[in-house]
Structure formats: structure tokens, C-alpha cells
C-alpha positions as CSV (number, residue, x, y, z in Angstrom):
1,X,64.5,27.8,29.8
2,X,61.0,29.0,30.5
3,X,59.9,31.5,33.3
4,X,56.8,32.1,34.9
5,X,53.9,34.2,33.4
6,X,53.1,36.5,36.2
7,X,52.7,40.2,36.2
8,X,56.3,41.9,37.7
9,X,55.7,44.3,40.4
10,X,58.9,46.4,38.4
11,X,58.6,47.7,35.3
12,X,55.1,48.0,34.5
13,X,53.1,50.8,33.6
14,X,49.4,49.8,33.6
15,X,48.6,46.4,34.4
16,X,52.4,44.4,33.6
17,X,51.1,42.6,31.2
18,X,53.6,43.6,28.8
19,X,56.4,43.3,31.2
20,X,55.3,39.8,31.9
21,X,55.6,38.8,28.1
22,X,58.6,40.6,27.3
23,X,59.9,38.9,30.4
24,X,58.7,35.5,29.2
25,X,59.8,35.8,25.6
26,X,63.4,37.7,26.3
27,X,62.7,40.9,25.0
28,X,62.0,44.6,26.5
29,X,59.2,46.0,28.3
30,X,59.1,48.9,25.3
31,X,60.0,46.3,22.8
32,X,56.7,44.3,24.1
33,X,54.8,47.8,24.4
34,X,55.4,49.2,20.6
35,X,54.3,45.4,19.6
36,X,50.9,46.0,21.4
37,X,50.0,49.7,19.7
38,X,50.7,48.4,16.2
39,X,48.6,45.2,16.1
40,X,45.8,47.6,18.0
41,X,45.8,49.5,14.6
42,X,45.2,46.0,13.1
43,X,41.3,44.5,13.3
44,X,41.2,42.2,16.3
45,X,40.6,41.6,20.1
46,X,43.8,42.7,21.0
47,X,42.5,45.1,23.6
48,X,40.1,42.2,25.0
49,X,43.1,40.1,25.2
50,X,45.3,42.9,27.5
51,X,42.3,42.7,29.8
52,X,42.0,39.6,30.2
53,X,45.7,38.7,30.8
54,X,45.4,41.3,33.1
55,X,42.6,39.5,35.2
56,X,43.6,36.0,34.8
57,X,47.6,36.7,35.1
58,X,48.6,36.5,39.1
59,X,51.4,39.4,40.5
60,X,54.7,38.5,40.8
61,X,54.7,38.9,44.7
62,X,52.1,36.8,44.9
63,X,53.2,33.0,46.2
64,X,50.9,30.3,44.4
65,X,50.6,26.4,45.5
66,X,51.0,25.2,42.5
């Protein structure tokens, strides 16, 4: 079963990127959130990555055409 990876107007707190993965992988928004501030204290983009999910990932309430 696979949903679609879109930004929930519920449950977010910035941008819903989190919300939208722990929606799309079955697990809690917190869950998805504690994930995110540990690999931050790891070297990476992570940050980079948040942003651009949050760009490039439409809103929930949005309807798309495809």
C-alpha cells in the first residue's frame, strides 16, 4: 500500500515535511521529527534536503492532474 508524498495540512509544524514521511512510511509525526534532529548532528545535507522537500513537495489540499 503506498500513499501519496504530499505535505498534510494537519499535523505539521514548519513545513510538513515530516508529517508527509511519517505518513508515507507508517510511523509518527514525532517519530519522523526526533529522526531528523539526530542525523542533523551527523555530517550531511540533511538540512538542504528538508528544504528542498519542502519546495518541491505539493500540499495536501492541493488537487494535481496527474
Amino acid at each position: 500500500m503506498s500513499t501519496a508524498l504530499v505535505r498534510p495540512r494537519d499535523g505539521r509544524m514548519i513545513g510538513g515535511v515530516c508529517a508527509a514521511l511519517a505518513r508515507r512510511f507508517g510511523t509518527k509525526p514525532t517519530t519522523m521529527r526526533v529522526i531528523f534532529l539526530v542525523s542533523c548532528l551527523l555530517p550531511g545535507p540533511q538540512f538542504l534536503l528538508y528544504l528542498g522537500l519542502w519546495i518541491f513537495l505539493p500540499n495536501g489540499d492541493e488537487r494535481t492532474s496527474w
